[in-house]
ROLUMTOR-718157 format. One record per atom (N, C-alpha, C, CB): x, y, z. Coordinates in steps of 0.05 Angstrom, whole numbers, plus 32768, in hexadecimal, padded with zeros to 4 digits. Last residue first. Glycine has a CB too. Layout:
XYZ;...
This chain:
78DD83418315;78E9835C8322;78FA83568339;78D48370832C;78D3832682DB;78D6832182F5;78E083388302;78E6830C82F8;78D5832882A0;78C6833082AB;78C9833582CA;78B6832382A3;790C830F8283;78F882FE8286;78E38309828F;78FD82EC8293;792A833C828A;792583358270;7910831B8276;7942832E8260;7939833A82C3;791F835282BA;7924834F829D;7922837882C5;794B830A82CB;7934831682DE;7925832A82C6;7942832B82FE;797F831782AC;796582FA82A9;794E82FE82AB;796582E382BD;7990833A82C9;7990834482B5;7979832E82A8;79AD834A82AA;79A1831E82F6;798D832F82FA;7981833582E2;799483448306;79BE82F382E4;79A582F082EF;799D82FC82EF;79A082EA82FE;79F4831A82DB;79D7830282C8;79C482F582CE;79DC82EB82BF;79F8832A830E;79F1834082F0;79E1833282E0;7A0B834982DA;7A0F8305831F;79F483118332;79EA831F8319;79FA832A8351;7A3782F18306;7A2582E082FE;7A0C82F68312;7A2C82BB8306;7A4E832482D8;7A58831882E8;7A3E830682F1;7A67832B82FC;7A74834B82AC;7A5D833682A6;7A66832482C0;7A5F83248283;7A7383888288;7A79837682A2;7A67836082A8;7A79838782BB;7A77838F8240;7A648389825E;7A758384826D;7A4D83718260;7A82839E8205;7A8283B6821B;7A6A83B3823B;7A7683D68206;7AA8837281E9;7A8E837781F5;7A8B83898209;7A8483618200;7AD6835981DB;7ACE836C81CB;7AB4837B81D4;7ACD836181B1;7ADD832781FC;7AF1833E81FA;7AE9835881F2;7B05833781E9;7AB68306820E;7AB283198214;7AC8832E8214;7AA883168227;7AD482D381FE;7AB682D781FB;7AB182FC81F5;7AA682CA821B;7B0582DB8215;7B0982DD8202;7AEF82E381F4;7B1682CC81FD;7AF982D28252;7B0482EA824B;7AFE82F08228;7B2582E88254;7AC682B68267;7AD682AF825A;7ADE82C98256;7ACF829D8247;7A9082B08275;7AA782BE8290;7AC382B98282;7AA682A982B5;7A6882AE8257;7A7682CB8253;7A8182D0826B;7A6382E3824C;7A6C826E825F;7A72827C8247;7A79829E8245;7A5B82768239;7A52826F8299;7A7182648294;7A7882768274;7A718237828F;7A2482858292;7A35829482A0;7A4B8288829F;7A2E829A82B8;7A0E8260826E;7A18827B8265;7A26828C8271;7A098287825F;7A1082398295;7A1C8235827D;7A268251826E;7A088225826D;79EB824882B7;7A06824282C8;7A23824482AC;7A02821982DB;79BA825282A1;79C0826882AC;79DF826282AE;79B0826E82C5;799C822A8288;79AF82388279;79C78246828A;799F824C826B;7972822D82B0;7980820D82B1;7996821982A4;796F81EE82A0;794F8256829C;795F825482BE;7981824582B8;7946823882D9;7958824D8253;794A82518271;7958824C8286;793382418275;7959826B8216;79648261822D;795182698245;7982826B8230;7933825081D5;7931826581F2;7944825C8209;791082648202;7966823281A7;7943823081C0;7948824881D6;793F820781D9;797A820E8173;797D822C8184;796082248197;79798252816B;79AD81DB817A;799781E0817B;799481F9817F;798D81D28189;79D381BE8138;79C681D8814B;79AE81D98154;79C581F0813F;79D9819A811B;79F1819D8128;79E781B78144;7A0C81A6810D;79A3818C80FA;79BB81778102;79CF817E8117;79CE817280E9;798681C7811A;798C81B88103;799B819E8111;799F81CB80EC;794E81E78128;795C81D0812F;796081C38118;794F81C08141;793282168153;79388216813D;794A81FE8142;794182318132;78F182328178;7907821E816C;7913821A8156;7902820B816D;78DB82718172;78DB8257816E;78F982488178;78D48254814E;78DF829D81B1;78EC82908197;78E182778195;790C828D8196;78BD829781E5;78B782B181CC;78C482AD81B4;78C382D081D4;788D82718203;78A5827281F2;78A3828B81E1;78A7825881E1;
């Protein structure tokens, strides 16, 4: 784990893993998410981009 946990009444924060993957790719396939954001955000990109922020090649 590289972040603690953080946990209130209404929030959990925690390292995202694999299992994350489908959720965040629903969240920045949203136009509005990503109006102001200088990415193309498509799901091979987020995986890959996963890959080599996790170590993996």
């Amino acid at each position: 784990m590289i972040y603690p946990e953080l946990e209130t009444e209404r929030l959990l924060m925690r390292e995202l893993t694999m299992e994350d993957a489908d959720a965040v790719f629903r969240h920045f396939s949203i136009p509005e998410v990503t109006r102001f954001m200088e990415i193309i955000f498509n799901r091979r990109g987020c995986l890959r981009k996963w890959d080599l922020i996790k170590g993996r090649n």
